[in-house]
SENU-973429 format. One record per residue (C-alpha): residue in three letters; residue number from 1; chain; z, y, x. Coordinates in steps of 0.001 Angstrom, whole numbers. Each point is the difference from the previous one (the first is absolute). Layout:
! residues N
   tilo   marro   voza        c3        c2        c1
    ala     NUM      A         Z         Y         X
...
This chain:
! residues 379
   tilo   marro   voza        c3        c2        c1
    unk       1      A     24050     35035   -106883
    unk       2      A      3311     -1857     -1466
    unk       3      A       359     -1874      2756
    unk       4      A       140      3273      2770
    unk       5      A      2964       962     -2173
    unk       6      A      3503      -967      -518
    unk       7      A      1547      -399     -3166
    unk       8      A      1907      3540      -228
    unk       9      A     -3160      1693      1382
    unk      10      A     -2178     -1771     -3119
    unk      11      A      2624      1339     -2239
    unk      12      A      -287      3282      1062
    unk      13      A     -3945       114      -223
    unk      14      A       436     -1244     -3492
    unk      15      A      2099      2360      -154
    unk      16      A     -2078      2922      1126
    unk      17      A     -2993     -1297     -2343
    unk      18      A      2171       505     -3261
    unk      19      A      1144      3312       915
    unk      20      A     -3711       856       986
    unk      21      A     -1218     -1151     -3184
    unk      22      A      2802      1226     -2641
    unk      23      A       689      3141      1349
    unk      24      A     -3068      1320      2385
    unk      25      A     -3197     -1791     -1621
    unk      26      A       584      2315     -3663
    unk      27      A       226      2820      2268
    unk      28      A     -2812      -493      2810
    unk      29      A     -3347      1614     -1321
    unk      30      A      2571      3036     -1679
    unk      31      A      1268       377      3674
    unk      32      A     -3275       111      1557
    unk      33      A     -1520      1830     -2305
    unk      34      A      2855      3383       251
    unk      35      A       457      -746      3132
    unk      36      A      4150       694      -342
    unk      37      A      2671     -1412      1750
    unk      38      A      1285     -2542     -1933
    unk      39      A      3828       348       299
    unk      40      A       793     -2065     -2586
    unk      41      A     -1397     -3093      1673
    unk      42      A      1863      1267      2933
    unk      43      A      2599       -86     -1680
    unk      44      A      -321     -3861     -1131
    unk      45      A      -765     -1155      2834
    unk      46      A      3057      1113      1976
    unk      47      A      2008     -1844     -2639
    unk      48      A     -1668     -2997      1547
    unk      49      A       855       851      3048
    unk      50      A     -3658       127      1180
    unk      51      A       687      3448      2172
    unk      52      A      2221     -1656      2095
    unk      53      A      -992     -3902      -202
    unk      54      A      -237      -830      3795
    unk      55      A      2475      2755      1145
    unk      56      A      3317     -1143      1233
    unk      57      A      3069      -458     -2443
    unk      58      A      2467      2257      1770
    unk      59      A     -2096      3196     -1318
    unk      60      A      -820     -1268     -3555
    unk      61      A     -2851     -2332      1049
    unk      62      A      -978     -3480      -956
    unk      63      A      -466     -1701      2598
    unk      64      A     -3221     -1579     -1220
    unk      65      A     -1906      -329      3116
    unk      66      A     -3104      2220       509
    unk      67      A     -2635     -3302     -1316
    unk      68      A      1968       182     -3445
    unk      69      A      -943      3799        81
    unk      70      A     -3535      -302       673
    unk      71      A       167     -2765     -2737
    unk      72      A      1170      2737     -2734
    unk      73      A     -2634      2261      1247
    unk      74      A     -2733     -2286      -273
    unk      75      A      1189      -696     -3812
    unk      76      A       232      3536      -584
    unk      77      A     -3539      1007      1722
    unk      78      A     -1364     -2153     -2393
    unk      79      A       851      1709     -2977
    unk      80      A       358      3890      1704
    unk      81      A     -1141       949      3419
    unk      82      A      1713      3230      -677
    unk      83      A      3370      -831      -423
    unk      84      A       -21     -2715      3307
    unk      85      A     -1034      2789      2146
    unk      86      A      3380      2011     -1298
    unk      87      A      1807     -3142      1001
    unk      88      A     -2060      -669      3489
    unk      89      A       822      4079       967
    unk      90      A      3488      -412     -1281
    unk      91      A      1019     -3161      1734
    unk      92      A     -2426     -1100      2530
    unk      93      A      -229      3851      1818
    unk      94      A      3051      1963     -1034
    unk      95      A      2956     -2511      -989
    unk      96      A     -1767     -2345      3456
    unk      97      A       196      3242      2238
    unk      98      A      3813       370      -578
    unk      99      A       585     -3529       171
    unk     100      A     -1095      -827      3160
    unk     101      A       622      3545      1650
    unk     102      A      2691      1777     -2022
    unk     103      A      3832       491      1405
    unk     104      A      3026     -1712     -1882
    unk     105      A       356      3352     -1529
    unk     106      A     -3546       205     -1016
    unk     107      A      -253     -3206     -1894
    unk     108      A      3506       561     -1758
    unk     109      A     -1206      3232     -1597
    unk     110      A     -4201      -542      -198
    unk     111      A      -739     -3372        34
    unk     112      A      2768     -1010     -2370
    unk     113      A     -1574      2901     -2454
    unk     114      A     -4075     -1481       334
    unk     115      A      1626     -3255      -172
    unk     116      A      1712       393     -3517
    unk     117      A     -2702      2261     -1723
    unk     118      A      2520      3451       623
    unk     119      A     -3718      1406      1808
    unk     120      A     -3066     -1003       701
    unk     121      A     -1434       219      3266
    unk     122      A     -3354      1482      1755
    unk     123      A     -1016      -290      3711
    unk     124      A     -1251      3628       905
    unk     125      A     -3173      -157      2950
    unk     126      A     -3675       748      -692
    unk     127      A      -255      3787       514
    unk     128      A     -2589      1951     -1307
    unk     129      A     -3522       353      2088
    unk     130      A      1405     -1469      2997
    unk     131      A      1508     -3429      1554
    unk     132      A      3830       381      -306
    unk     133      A      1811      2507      2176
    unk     134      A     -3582      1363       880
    unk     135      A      -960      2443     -2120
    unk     136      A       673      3704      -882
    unk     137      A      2295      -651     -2538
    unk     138      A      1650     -3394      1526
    unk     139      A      3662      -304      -898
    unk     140      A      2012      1249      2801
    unk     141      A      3897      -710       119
    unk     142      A      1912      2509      2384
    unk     143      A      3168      -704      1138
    unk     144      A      3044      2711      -974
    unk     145      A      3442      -737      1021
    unk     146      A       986     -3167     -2313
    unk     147      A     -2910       -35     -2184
    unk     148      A     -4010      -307      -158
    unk     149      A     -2216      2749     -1557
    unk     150      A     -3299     -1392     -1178
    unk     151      A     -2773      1963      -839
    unk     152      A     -3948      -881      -732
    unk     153      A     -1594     -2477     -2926
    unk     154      A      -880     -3100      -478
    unk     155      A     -1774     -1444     -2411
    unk     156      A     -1579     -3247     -1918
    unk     157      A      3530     -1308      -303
    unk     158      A       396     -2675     -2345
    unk     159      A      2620       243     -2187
    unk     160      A       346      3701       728
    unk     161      A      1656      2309     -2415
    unk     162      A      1654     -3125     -1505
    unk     163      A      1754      -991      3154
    unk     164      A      3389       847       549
    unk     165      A       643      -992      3630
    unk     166      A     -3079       985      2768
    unk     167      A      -813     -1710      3120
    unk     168      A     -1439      3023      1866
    unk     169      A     -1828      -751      3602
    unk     170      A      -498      3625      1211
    unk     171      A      -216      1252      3804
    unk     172      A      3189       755      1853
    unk     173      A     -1766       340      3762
    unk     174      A     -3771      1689      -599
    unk     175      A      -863      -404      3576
    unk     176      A       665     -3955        26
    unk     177      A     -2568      -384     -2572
    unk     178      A       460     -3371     -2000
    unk     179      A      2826      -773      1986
    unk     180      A      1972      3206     -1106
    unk     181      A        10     -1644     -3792
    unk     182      A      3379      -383     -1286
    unk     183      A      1018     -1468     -4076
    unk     184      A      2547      1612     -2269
    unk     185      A      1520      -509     -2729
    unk     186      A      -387      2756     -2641
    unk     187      A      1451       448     -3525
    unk     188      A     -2274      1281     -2337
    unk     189      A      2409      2550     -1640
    unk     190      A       246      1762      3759
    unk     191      A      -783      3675      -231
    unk     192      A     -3345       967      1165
    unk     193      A     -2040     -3120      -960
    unk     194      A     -2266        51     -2277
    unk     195      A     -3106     -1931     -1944
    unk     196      A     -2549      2538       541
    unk     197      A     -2315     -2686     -2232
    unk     198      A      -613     -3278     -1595
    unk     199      A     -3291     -1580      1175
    unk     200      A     -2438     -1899     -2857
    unk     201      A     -1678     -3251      1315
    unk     202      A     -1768     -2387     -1166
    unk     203      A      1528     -3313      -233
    unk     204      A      4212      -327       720
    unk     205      A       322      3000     -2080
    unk     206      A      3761      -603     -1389
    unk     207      A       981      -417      3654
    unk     208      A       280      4208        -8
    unk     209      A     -1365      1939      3127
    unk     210      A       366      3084      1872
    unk     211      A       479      2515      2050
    unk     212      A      3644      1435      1359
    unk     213      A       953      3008      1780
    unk     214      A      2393       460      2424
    unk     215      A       854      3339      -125
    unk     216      A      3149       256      2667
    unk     217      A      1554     -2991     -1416
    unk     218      A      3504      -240      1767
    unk     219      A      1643     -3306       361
    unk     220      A      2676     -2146      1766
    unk     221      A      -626     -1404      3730
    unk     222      A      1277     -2745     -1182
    unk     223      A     -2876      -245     -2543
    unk     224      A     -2159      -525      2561
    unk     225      A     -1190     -3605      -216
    unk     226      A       519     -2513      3315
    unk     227      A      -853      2028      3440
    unk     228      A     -2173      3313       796
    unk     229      A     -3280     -1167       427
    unk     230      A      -262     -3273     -1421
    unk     231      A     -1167      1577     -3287
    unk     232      A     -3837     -2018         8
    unk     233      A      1920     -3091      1436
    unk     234      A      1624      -216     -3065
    unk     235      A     -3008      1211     -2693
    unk     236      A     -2032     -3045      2317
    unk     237      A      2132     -2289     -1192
    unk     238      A       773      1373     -3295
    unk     239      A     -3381       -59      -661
    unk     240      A      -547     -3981      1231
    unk     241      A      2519      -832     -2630
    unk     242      A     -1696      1732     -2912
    unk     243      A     -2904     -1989      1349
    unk     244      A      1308     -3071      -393
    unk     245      A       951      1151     -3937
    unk     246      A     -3253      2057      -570
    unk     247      A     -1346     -3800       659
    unk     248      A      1453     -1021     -2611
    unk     249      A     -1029      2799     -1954
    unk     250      A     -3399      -490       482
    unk     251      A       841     -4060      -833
    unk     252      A      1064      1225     -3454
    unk     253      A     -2288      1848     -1009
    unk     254      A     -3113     -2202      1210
    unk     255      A      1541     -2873     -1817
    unk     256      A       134      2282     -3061
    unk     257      A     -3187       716       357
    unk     258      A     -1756     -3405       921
    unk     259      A      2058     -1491     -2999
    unk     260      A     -1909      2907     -2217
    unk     261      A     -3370     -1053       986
    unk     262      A      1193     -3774      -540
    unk     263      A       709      1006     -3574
    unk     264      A     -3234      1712      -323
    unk     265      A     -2521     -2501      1262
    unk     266      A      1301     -2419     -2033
    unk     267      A      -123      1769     -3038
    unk     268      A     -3593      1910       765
    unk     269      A     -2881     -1912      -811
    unk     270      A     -3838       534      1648
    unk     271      A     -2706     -2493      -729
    unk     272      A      2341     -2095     -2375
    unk     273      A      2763      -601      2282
    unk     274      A      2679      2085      1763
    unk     275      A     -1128      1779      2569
    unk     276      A      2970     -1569      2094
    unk     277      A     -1683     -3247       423
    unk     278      A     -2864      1630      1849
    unk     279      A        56      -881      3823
    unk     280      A      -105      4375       723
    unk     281      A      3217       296     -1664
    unk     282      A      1262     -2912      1098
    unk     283      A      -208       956      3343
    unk     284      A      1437      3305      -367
    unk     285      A      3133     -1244     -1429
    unk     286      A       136     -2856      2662
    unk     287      A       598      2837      2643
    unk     288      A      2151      2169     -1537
    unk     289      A      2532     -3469      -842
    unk     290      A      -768      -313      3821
    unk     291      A       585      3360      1565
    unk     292      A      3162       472     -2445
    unk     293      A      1720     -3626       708
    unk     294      A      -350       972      3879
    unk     295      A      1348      3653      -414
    unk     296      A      3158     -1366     -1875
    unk     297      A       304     -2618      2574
    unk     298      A        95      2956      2791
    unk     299      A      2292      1953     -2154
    unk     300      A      2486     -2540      -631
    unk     301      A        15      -735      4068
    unk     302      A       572      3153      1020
    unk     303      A      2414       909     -2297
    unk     304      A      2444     -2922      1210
    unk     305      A      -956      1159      3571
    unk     306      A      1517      3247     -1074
    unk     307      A      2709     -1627     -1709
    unk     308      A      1157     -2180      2796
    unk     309      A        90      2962      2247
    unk     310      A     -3214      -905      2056
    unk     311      A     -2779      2096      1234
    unk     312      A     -2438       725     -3033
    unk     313      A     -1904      2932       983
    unk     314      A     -3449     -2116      1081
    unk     315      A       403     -1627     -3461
    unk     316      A       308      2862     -2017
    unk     317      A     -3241      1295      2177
    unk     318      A     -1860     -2963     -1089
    unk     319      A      1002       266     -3628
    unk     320      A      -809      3640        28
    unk     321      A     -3387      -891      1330
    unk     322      A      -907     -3350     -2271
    unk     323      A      1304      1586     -3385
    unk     324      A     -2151      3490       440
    unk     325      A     -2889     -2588        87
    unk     326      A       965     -2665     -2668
    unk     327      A      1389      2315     -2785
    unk     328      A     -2847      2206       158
    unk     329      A     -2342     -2740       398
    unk     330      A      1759     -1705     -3076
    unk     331      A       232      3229     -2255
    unk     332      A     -3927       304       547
    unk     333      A      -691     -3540      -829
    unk     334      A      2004       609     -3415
    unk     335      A     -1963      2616      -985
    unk     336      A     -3082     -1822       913
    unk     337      A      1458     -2913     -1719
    unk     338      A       602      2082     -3208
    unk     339      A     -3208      2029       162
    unk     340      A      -200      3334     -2007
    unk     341      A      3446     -1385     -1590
    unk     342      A      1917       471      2848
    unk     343      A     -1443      3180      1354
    unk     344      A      1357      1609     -3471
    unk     345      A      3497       944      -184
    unk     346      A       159     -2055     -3118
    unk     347      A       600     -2714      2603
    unk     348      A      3373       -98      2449
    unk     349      A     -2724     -1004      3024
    unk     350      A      -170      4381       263
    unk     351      A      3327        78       526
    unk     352      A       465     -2778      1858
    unk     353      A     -2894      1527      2384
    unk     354      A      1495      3168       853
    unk     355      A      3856     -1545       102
    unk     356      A     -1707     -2245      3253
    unk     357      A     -1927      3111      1424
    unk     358      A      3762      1950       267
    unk     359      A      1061     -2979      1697
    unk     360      A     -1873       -94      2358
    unk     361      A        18      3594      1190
    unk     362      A      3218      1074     -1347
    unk     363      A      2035       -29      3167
    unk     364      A     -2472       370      3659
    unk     365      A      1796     -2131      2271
    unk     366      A      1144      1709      3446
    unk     367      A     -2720     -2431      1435
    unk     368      A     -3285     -1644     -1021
    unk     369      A      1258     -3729     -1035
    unk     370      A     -3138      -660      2568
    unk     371      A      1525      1947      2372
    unk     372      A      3467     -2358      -460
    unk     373      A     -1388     -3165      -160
    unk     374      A     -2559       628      2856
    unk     375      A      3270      1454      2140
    unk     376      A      1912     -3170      -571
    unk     377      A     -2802     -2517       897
    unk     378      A      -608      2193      3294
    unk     379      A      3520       372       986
């Protein structure tokens, strides 16, 4: 793929894969395995700047672009799902969201602090039992003099509890519906909120999740993130970002995984002769090389699409849509590859398996990736 890259965007994969491999790779079955947040990566990876790679210099960014960031979280999926998805919620929902929508003020005092590793950030919208801003206990923001009061939950919020800075979509107009959806910006020190609990999942599981209350959380107006009512206009795109690295996610982590079974069917031997040189296997792996080369390829487009300042939201659709098929498709192949090997946990296919299933239904989007691409060809 050298030759998609420039020279400073090679450097910083190679980069990325060091890091990945001397200070994540020691760490990666441990972190699955308790399932804790691992602050101490977190930690070493802002001192690489990775938090804030394609954010702008001005607020302690790097200026990177947002294709050398889905670089470092391809390298990094390939070693730890887990710790990618902290950086995907961090930078591609929260630190994104006050990017492109936060005031002057905003970015001097938030995105400045996700930007250097002062707080991690969480984006704040599934609510519990119900689409967001639908259900009994939807987060509702009411307006009082200069300030907000929130109050409802929300939960299966990645990085939650860990977070120090909240993106927060909650309902400021019930009786407009979706359209009534406004964003804030909420501290997670701000009296009244709580983590009510962390949730256990299978596969992502140092990428902590769970559920907040809002329990007549006061803050600022001018916390209040771009207009009243543009609250799922902004999670839409949020979320088409992510997409875009969650691509690159699932590139990581299939390569790990195709590489494993590579390993293993040269080194197993049926009938007198690895069992990679039979025509099943062989075919298997073809795909996966297939399906994964053409996912990166999508990745790497969209992300300088997003990067140049184009319209990326039909390409993150279609990336959403082709990796839910090929990394699944790939992680079952592996197994099958690997036989009762790679169905045991002695094996990093497990792992691998349940890392791809989180991916894929981590985050809904707003819409069916159907539903976007079919609305763009019809337009």
């Amino acid at each position: 793929m050298g030759y998609l890259l420039t020279e400073e965007q090679q450097l910083i994969q190679q980069n990325a894969r060091e890091f990945a491999q001397e200070y994540i790779a020691p760490a990666a079955a441990e972190i699955d395995h308790t399932g804790a947040h691992p602050a101490d990566i977190v930690a070493k990876m802002v001192e690489q700047d990775f938090l804030g790679i394609f954010m702008p210099a001005e607020f302690g960014g790097a200026e990177a672009g947002y294709l050398s960031y889905s670089l470092i979280i391809e390298e990094i999926s390939r070693v730890s799902g887990a710790v990618a998805a902290i950086l995907v919620n961090h930078a591609s929902l929260a630190a994104y969201s006050i990017s492109r929508w936060g005031s002057g003020e905003q970015k001097r005092t938030y995105l400045a602090a996700l930007c250097q590793g002062e707080k991690l950030g969480a984006f704040a919208l599934a609510e519990p039992g119900a689409a967001p801003g639908a259900g009994q206990q939807k987060v509702v923001a009411h307006k009082d003099g200069d300030d907000y009061v929130l109050h409802g939950r929300k939960c299966y919020v990645a990085n939650g509890g860990a977070a120090g800075v909240y993106i927060v979509v909650a309902q400021t107009k019930p009786e407009a519906g979706a359209q009534g959806m406004s964003a804030f910006i909420v501290d997670s020190g701000t009296a009244g909120l709580s983590v009510v609990r962390t949730i256990g999942k299978m596969g992502l599981r140092g990428c902590q999740s769970a559920e907040l209350e809002f329990n007549n959380v006061k803050i600022p107006a001018a916390n209040l993130l771009g207009a009243e009512g543009t609250g799922l206009a902004i999670a839409a795109e949020a979320q088409a970002a992510a997409a875009i690295a969650e691509g690159a996610m699932m590139v990581g982590i299939a390569q790990a995984a195709m590489e494993d079974a590579v390993k293993y069917g040269k080194q197993r031997i049926q009938f007198r002769r690895p069992i990679a040189s039979f025509p099943a296997i062989q075919t298997m792996l073809a795909d996966m090389a297939a399906n994964i080369h053409l996912l990166r390829l999508a990745v790497y487009d969209a992300a300088s699409l997003l990067e140049k300042g184009e319209p990326f939201a039909n390409e993150a659709a279609i990336i959403r849509l082709f990796a839910a098929r090929a990394g699944q498709s790939a992680l079952i192949d592996v197994i099958q590859v690997e036989g009762g090997y790679g169905y045991s946990q002695e094996m990093p296919a497990s792992r691998l398996y349940r890392d791809v299933k989180g991916v894929v239904i981590k985050d809904s989007s707003l819409d069916f990736p159907e539903k976007i691409i079919a609305g763009n060809l019809l337009a």
